[in-house]
MARDO-440001 format. One record per atom (N, C-alpha, C): x, y, z. Coordinates in steps of 0.1 Angstrom, whole numbers, plus 5000, padded with zeros to 4 digits. Each point is the difference from the previous one (the first is absolute). Example, Ala and Ser with C-alpha at 12.3 -4.5 7.8 and 13.67 -1.06 7.14 Angstrom:
residues 2
513249435078/499150125000/500950125000/499650114993/500950115000/499250115008/
END
This chain:
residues 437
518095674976/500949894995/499749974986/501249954992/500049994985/500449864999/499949914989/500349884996/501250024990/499850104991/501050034994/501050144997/501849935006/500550175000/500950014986/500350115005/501050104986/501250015006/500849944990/501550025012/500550094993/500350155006/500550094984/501249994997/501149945008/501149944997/500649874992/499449985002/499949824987/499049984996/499250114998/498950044989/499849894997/498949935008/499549904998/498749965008/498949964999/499349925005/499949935012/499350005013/500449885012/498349975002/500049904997/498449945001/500349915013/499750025014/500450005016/498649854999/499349944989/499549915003/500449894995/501449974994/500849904992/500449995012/500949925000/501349935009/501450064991/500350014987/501250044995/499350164996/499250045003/499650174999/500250054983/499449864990/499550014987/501150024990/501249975010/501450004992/500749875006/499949864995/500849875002/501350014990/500650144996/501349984993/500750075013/499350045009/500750095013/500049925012/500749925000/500149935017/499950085012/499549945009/500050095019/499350134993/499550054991/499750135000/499650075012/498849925005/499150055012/501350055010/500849905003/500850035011/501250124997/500150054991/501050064994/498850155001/499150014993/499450115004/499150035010/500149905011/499350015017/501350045004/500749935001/501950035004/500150164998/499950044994/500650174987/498550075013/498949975001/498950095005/500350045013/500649845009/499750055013/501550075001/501149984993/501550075009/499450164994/499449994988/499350185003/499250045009/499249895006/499550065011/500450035011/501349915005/500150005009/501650115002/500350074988/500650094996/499250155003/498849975001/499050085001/499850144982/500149914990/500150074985/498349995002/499050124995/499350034998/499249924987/498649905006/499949934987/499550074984/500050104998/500450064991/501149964992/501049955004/501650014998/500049884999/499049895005/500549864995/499649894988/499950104991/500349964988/498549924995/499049995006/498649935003/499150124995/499249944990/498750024996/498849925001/498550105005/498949864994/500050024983/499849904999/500049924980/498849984997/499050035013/498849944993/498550104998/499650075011/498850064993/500550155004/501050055006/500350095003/501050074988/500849894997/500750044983/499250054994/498849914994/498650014993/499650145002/500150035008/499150125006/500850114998/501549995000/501250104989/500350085016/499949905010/500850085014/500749925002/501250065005/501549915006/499549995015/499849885002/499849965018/501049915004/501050045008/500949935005/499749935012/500549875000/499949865010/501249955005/499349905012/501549925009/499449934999/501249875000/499549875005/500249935016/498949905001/500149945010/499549854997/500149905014/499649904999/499350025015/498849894995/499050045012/499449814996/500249975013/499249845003/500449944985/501649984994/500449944989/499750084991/499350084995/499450054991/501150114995/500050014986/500450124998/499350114995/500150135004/499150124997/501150134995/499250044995/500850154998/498950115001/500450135013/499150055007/499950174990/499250084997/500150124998/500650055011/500750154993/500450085010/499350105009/498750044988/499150075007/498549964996/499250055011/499049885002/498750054986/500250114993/499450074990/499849904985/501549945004/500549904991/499149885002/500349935013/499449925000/498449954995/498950165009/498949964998/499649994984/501050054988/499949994989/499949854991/500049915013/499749834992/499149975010/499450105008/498449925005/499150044991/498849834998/499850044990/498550085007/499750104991/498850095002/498749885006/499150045008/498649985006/499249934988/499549914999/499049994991/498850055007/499150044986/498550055010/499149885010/500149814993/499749955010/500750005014/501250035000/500649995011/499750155009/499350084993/499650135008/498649975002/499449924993/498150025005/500549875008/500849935005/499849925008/500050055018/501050084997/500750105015/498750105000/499250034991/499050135004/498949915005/499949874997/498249975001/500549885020/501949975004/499949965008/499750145014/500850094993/499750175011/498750005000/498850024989/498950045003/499249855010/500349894995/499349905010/500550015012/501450005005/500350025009/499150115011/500550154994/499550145007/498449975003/499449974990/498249945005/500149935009/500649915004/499849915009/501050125017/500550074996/500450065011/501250025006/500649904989/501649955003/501150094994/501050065005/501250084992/500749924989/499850074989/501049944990/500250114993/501949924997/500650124984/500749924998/500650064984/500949934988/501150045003/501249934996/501150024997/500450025014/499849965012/500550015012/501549955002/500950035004/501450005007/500349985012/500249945006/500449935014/501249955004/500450135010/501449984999/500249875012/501149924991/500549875009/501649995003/500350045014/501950025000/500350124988/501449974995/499950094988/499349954984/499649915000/499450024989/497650055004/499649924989/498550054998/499549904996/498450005001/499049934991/499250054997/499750014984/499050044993/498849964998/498950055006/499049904994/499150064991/499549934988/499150084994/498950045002/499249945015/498850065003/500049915018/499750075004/500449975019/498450075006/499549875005/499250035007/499949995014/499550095009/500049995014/498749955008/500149854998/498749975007/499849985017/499049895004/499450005011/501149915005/500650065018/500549935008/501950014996/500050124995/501850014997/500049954990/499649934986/500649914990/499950094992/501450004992/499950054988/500049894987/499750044988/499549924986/500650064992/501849974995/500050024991/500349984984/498950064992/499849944990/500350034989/500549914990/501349984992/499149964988/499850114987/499649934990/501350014988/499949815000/500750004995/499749984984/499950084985/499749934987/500849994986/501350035011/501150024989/501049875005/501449984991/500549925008/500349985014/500449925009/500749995011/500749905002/501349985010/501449964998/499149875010/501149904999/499249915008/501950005010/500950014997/501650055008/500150105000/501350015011/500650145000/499350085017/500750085003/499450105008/498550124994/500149984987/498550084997/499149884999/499949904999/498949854999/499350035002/498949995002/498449975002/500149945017/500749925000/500049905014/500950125005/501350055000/500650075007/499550145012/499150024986/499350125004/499149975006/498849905001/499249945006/500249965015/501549945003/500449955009/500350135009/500850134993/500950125011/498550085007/498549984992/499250105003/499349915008/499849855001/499249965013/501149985009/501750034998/500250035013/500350115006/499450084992/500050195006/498450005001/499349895005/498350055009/499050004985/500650004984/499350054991/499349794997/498450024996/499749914995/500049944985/500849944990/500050054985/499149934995/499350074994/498649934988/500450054986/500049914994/500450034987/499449954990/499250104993/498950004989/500749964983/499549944994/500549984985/498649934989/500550054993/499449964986/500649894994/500849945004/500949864990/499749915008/499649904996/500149874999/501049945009/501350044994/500949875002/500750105017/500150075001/500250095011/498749945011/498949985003/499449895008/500449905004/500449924990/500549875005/501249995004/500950195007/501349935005/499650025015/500949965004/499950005015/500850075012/500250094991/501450105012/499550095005/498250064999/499550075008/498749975001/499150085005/498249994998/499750084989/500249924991/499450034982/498050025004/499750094990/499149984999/499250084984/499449944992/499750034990/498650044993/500050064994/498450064987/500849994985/498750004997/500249974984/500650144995/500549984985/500550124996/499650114995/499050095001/499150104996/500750165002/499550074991/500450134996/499850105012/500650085001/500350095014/498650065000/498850054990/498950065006/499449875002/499649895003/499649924999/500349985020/501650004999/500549985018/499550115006/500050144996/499550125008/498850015001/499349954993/498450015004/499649955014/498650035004/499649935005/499649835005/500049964988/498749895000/501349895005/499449844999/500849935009/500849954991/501649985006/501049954999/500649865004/499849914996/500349905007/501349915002/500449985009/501349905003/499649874997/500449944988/500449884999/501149925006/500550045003/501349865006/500750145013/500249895006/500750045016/499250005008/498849984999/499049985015/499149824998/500449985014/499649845002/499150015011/499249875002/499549985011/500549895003/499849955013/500449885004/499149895003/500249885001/498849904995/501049905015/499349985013/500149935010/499249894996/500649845004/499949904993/500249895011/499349905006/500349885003/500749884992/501849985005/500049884989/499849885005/498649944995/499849895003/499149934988/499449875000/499649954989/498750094994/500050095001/498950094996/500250144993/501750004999/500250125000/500449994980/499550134996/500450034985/501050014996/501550095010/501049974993/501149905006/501350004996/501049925000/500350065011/500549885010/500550075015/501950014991/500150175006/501850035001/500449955000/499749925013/501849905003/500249834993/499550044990/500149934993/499849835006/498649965010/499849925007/498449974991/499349875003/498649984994/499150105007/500349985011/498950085013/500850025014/500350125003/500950035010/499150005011/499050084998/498350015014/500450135007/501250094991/500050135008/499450064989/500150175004/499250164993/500750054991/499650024989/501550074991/498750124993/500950084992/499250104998/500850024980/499150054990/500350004985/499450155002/501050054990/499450134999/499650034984/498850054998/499349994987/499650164995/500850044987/499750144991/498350045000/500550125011/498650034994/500450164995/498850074993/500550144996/499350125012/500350095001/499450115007/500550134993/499150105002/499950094993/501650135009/500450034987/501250085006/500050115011/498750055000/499550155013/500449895009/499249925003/499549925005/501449935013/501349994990/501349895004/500650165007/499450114992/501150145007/499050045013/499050004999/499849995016/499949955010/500349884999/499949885007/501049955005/500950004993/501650035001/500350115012/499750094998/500550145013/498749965009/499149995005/499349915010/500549895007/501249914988/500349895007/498749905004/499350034987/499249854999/500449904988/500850074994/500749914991/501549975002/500949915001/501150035005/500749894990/501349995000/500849954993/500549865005/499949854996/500849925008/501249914989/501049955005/500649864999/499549865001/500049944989/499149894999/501049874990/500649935011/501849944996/498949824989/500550024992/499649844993/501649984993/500049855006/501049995004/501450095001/500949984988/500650154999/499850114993/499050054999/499550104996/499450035006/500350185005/498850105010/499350044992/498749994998/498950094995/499850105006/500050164993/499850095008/498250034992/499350055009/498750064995/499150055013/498950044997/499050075009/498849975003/500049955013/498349995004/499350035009/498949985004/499650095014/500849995011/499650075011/500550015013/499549905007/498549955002/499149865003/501149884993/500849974986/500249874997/501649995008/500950154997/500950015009/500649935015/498350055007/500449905016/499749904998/498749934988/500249905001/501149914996/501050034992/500949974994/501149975009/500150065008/500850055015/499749905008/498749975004/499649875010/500249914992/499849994988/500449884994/501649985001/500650085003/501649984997/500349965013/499550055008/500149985015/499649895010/500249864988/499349875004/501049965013/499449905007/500849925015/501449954997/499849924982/501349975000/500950074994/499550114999/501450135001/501050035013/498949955013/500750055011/501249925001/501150075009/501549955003/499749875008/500749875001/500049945004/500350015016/499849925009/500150025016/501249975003/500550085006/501549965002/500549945014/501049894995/499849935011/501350025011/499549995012/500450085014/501149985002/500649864997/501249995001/500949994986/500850105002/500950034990/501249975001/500449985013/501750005001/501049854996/498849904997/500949894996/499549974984/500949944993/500450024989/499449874994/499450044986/499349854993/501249904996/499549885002/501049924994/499149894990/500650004988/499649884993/500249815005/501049985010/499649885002/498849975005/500149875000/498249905009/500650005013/499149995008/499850025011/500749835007/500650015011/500949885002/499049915006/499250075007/499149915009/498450024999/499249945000/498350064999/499549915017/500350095012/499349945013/498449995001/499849915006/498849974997/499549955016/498749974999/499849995016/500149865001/500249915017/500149884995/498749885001/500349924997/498449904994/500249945014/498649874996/500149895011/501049934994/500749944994/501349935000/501350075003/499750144997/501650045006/500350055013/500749945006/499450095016/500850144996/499650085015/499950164999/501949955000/500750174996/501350015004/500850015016/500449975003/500750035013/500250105005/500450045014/500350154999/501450044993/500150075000/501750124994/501249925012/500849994994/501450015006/500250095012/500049995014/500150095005/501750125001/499350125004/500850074999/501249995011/501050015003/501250005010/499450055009/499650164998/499350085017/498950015002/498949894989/498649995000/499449855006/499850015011/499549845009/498849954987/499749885000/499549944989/498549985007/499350104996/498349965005/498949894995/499649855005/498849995000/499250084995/499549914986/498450034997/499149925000/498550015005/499249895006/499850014983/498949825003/499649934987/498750125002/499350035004/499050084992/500250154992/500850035006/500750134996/500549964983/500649895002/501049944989/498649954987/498949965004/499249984994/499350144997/499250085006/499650144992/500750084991/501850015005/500150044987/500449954986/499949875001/499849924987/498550084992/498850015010/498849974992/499750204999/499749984987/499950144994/498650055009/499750104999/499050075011/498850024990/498649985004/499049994996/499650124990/500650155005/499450104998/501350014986/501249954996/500750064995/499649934987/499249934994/499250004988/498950034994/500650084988/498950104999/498749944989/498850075003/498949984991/500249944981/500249934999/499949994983/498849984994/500250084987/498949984987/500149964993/499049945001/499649874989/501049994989/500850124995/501149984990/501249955008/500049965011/501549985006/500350105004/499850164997/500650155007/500150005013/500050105012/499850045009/498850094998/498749965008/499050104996/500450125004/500750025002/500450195008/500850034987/500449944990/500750054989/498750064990/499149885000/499150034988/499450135007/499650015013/499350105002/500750124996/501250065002/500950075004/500050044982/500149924991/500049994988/498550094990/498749925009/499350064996/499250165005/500949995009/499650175012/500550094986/501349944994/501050124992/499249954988/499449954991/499250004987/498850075004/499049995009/499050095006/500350155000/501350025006/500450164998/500250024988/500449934989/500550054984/498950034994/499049885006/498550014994/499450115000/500050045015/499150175004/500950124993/500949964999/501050144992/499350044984/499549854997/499750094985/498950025000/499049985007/498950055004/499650155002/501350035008/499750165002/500650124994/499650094997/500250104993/500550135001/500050055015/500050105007/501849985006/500450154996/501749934999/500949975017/498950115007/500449995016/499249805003/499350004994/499449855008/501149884993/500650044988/500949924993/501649995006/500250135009/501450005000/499849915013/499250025007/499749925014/499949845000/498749954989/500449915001/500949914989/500850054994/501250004996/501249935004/499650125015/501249965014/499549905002/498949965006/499249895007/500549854991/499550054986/501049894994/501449954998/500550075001/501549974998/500549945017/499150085011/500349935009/499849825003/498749994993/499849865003/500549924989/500550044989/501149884988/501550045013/500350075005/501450025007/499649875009/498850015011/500249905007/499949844992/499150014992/499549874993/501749944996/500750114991/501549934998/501249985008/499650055015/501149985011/499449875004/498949955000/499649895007/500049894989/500350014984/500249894995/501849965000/500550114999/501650045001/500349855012/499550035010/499949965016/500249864998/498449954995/499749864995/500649924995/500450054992/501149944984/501249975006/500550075011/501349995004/499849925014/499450005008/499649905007/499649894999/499849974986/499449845000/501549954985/500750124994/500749944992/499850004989/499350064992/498950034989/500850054991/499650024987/499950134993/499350114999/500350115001/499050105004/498950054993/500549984987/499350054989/499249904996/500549875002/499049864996/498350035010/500550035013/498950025012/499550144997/500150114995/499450104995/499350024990/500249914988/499449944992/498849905004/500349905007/498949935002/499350065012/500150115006/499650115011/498650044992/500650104990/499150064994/499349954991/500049854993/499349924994/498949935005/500249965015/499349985007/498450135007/500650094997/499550165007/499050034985/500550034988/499750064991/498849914988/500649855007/499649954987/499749805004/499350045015/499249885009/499549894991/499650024987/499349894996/501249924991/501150084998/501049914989/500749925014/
END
């Protein structure tokens, strides 16, 4: 593709990155010679014959390469005819960009893992290129994109575009750079070294990644803690996690990477995803941490079939006192004889039954809440304790099961006595977490 064509008919100039195509004494041009391209095409006239030259390094170069146009996602392009043409505006390899692809094959192959350059993968009818594709442990591929020339941040060739079609064709994208300002975007897993001379990258000795590898720093926010809790509260008394630059040496990110002990995450502040890389250990923890109680779905309640209504309630029945006597019986029915009820009968079920009040704690709760509460912090507790990923997924379950029960039985509460739910879940776990306030 060319930015600038040669019309040999109106011998003139079309710079396809203006909006008036570098001629504002020519109105509609674009449409007048898009109009003229496709009835040849669809005439089926040989683009030879439509009047289209590239004007730009292929002129230079003193070869006639003929082009069509098209529009693709708004864009306008003008495509060569033959592909000889085209690769004549890729621009050549720099040598850092070749000692970077030899020194990822040779770390890779040491370590035992298949890798090659310039790999093609076919996807539907089109492909993906990658500049260096490794085949590591457990099915994952790594493929790795150095990037030290420009790159598009739009369009179907983007950086993000491409990034996005290869992790969803199975490919993982890591993408190496020397610049600066290419780190701090965010449309893939950037990762960077300083700018040094290609024998300097091909050697042996160590290479280091400055930016794209983090660790993560787990954190209690409470009055003790160093940083600023997220949600933008004084002290919330949950787990949050900051992730902090550290460097690791580049052998180091290419083996570890196809092992899958280094892995790639999403890390959302507020609207902004951070993309970057850190162990496989900070990952699950990152994971349990995301995977708090009050993430779970709310309990849904059993009856569904009648419909909320915003009025107040007409009547609030209540039981009756010593001054009110009890109600009478019902109106009897036409084919229902009207039954006698003795006075003691009439008296027990006035008086609420012994057993149907339950235990309370000293906060006012239901002690079966606080317990029920603290069974499910006990399990969160033991989870980060353990290490071993079969003992973690286990009791994982074990926890999630006892916040499921803990929040069906506050759900319960709240709605049985008339509450707010969230008011009683709050002072639930204030009560559970933090006894002495």
């Amino acid at each position: 593709m060319a930015n600038i064509v040669w019309h040999t008919k109106l011998r003139i100039y079309l710079d396809l990155t203006r909006d008036d195509l570098g001629h504002p004494e020519l109105p509609d041009l674009w449409e007048t010679v898009y109009r003229t391209d496709r009835l040849y095409a669809a005439r089926g006239v040989p683009v030879a014959e439509r009047d289209l030259q590239c004007g730009g390094v292929c002129q230079e170069a003193g070869v006639e390469a003929w082009m069509h146009l098209r529009l693709r996602a708004g864009r306008r392009e003008a495509v060569h005819e033959r592909a000889e043409d085209e690769d004549r505006h890729t621009l050549p390899m720099s040598d850092e960009h070749k000692a970077y692809q030899e020194r990822i094959l040779r770390v890779a192959q040491e370590d035992g893992f298949r890798a090659d350059s310039e790999v093609r993968t076919r996807v539907g009818r089109s492909w993906i290129q990658t500049d260096t594709l490794v085949e590591g442990a457990g099915g994952r591929h790594i493929g790795w994109e150095v990037q030290l020339s420009s790159a598009g941040v739009h369009g179907p060739r983007s950086v993000r575009a491409r990034a996005a079609k290869a992790e969803k064709n199975g490919i993982t994208p890591a993408w190496h750079t020397d610049r600066s300002d290419y780190a701090r975007r965010n449309d893939t897993h950037w990762t960077r070294s300083d700018n040094l001379p290609a024998y300097v990258i091909a050697k042996n000795g160590d290479l280091r990644v400055v930016s794209g590898f983090r660790v993560l720093d787990f954190w209690h926010c409470d009055i003790h803690a160093v940083y600023a809790c997220p949600n933008g509260v004084r002290r919330c008394g949950r787990f949050h996690a900051t992730p902090k630059p550290r460097d690791v040496l580049f052998d180091d990110l290419v083996r570890r990477t196809a092992a899958g002990a280094i892995v790639p995450v999403h890390f959302p502040v507020g609207t902004t995803t951070h993309r970057f890389w850190v162990t496989d250990d900070d990952r699950d923890r990152l994971e349990d941490l995301r995977s708090d109680d009050t993430q779970l779905p709310p309990a849904q309640d059993p009856d569904t079939s009648a419909r909320a209504s915003r009025n107040r309630p007409t009547c609030k029945p209540s039981l009756p006192t010593a001054n009110t006597p009890a109600p009478g019986p019902a109106l009897p029915d036409a084919h229902v004889p009207v039954q006698p009820t003795p006075v003691e009968e009439q008296t027990a079920s006035v008086q609420p039954a012994a057993t149907s009040r339950p235990t309370l704690h000293s906060s006012g709760l239901p002690a079966e809440l606080v317990e029920l509460q603290q069974a499910a912090d006990n399990a969160s507790g033991q989870l980060e304790q353990l290490t071993d990923h079969q003992e973690r997924d286990r009791q994982r379950r074990a926890w999630r099961a006892a916040a499921v029960t803990a929040q069906a039985a506050v759900t319960q509460y709240a709605r049985s006595k008339g509450l707010n739910r969230y008011e009683v879940e709050k002072q639930l776990r204030q009560v559970v977490r933090h006894p002495r306030t």
